[in-house]
Residue, then its C-alpha position, 0 to 999 in steps of 0.5 A: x173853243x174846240x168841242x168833242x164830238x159823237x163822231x162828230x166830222x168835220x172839216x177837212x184839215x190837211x197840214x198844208x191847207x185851211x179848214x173848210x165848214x165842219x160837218x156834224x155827224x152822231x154817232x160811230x159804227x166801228x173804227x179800224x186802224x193801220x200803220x199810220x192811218x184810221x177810218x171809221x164808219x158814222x151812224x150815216x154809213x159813210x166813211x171817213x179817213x185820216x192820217x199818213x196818206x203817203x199811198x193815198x191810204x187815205x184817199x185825198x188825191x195829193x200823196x204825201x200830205x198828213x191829214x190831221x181832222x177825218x176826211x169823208x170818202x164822198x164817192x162811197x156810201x152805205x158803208x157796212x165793212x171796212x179792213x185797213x192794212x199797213x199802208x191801205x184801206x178798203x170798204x164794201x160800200x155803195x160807188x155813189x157814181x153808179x149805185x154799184x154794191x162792192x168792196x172798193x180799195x185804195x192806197x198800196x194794195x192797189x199798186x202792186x208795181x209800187x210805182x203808182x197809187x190809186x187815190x179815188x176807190x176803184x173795184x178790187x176786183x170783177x170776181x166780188x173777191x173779200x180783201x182780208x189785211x192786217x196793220x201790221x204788215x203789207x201782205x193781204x188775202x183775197x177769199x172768193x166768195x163764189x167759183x168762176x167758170x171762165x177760170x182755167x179748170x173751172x174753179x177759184x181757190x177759196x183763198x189766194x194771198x199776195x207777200x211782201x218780203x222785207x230785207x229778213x226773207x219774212x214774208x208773212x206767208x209760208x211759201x215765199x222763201x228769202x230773196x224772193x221779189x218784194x211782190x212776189x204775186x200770189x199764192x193759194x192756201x189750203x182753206x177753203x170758204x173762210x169767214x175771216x182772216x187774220x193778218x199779223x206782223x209775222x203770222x196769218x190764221x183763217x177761219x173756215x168753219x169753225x175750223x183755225x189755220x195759222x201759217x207764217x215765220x213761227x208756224x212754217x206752212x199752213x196747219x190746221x190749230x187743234x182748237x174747236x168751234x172757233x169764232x173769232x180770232x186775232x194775230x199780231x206780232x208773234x202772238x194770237x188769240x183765237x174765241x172759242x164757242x164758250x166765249x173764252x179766249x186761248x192766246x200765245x205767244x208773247x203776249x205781254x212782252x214788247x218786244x217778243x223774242x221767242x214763240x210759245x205755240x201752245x194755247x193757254x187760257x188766262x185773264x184775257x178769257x172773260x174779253x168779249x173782244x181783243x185788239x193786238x197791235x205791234x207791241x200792245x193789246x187790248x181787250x174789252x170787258x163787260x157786255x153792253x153799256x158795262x164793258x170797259x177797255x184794258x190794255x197792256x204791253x208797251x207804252x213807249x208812244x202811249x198806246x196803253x191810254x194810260x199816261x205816263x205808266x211804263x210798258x205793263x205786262x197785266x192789263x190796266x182799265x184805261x177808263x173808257x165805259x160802253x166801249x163797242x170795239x176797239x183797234x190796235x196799230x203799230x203805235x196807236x189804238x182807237x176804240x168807240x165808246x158811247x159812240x165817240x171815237x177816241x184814239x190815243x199813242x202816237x200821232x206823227x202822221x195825224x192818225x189820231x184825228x186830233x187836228x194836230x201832230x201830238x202824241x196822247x198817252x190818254x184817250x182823246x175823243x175827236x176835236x173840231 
């Protein structure tokens, strides 16, 4: 009989292979999510990852394989932060090799070339750079946390960016015009020591002291947003949400619709003002409700895969309560969400690369705590 787990990992159990001895660990930190791949963080501050691993996203060394149960990252350790993007996961965490305190990246980010994965985590960088991605799409920014000497000049730009152009010309970043190289290297953005950056499928935004600038195919080139004293913020697919100081949330965008069509870039405040955080993914979102043991998860937006956790409900364009109390955070992908709650990681919507941990490769319209 299969039990449900407090993030309780597990063995490893690979499509293609047999299970090996599970492993028990309580409780969950946070859970991050990309394109078809999740990790989370356990109570022991170790990281486990699974789903697609066709970039190595996952970090098991055989490309191509779909990793159905989470899978531990035994060369890292003491895992504080994690950042997944679409097909790529980082993590500042311990290399148990040497001790060394670092952020550590694998799967495509890693391979610019695009012709070669690095499977086991290696340095992001000598510069102690801090990688920002998103799930949605396949650019990623670095921001320095110091200046270099030894660069030409004397100085690092704060934050340098690198885009992918897909067929459309959409980079994702203002300055790659169409026709431009797939990897087309990096470029600087005008915002110096930001504190977070958010990566959507058609826009990014950066937070640097208080202060928002967005940038991408609905917004042209870099702006500072008229918004005040934000601290917190998220982009998705032609919609956002910045937090201000008042623990209020301004979104735009289409923030509802599925498939958004046109871009509202005024800020508005609505029902998502009383969220103490918001998840958008490809064509849903989530936001959690309540403080502390209180807060309750609510999605909205498409259902098409199940990723509203609601069961067989059509696409919604006001929030539902999902069920899930105590919810401590919550990420929206493409097609699937995940959230902690009590310390148990569900996730729920489509699964055909096993990037709901659920040991198989069944879509859940319904939160589905993790099985061994």
């Amino acid at each position: 009989m299969k039990n449900i787990l407090h993030f309780i990992l597990l063995p490893l159990i690979l499509i293609s292979t047999t299970s090996a001895i599970a492993q028990v660990l309580t409780g969950a930190k946070d859970v991050k999510v990309g394109y078809s791949h999740t990790c989370a963080i356990s109570s022991t501050d170790e990281l486990y990852c699974w789903g697609s691993n066709e970039n190595g996203q996952v970090g098991e060394k055989t490309l191509g394989t779909r990793v159905v149960t989470p899978q531990r990252i035994s060369s890292l350790s003491n895992v504080s932060k994690i950042t997944l993007g679409l097909n790529s996961t980082c993590a500042y965490a311990r290399r148990t090799t040497d001790g060394k305190d670092d952020w550590y990246c694998w799967g495509e980010i890693n391979k610019p070339d695009r012709q070669a994965a690095q499977l086991d985590p290696g340095v992001l960088s000598k510069f102690s750079q801090i990688p920002f991605m998103g799930p949605l799409q396949e650019s990623y920014c670095y921001a320095y946390t110091y200046l270099v000497p030894e660069h030409t000049g004397g100085t690092l730009p704060s934050l340098r960016c690198i885009a992918r152009n897909d067929e459309d010309g959409f980079s994702g970043h203002p300055f790659y015009p169409p026709g431009s190289p797939h990897y087309a290297g990096d470029d600087v953005l005008n915002v110096f020591a930001p504190s977070s950056v958010s990566l959507g499928a058609q826009d990014g935004c950066a937070l640097a002291q208080g202060e928002l600038t967005c940038w991408g195919r609905n917004l042209g080139a870099a702006t500072k947003e008229p918004l005040l004293n934000v601290i917190d913020h998220v982009v998705g697919n032609g919609n956002s949400c910045a937090r201000t100081q008042d623990n209020g949330y301004f979104c735009r965008g289409q923030l509802f619709s599925p498939f958004p069509v046109s871009y509202e870039r005024t800020w508005s405040v609505g029902f998502w003002r009383d969220y103490s955080s918001i998840a958008l993914g490809y064509s849903h979102g989530c936001g959690i409700r309540g403080a502390l043991h209180t807060a309750r998860l609510e999605c909205w937006g498409s259902n098409f895969h199940g990723e509203l956790g609601v069961g067989p409900h059509p696409e919604s364009a006001t929030p539902i309560d999902i069920g899930l109390v105590d919810v401590q955070n919550v990420a929206a992908g493409t097609n699937h969400t995940c959230a902690v709650a009590s310390g148990l990681v569900y996730c729920w919507g489509l699964n055909s690369d096993g990037q709901l941990g659920t040991a198989d490769l069944i879509d859940q319209n319904l939160p589905k705590a993790i099985l061994y």
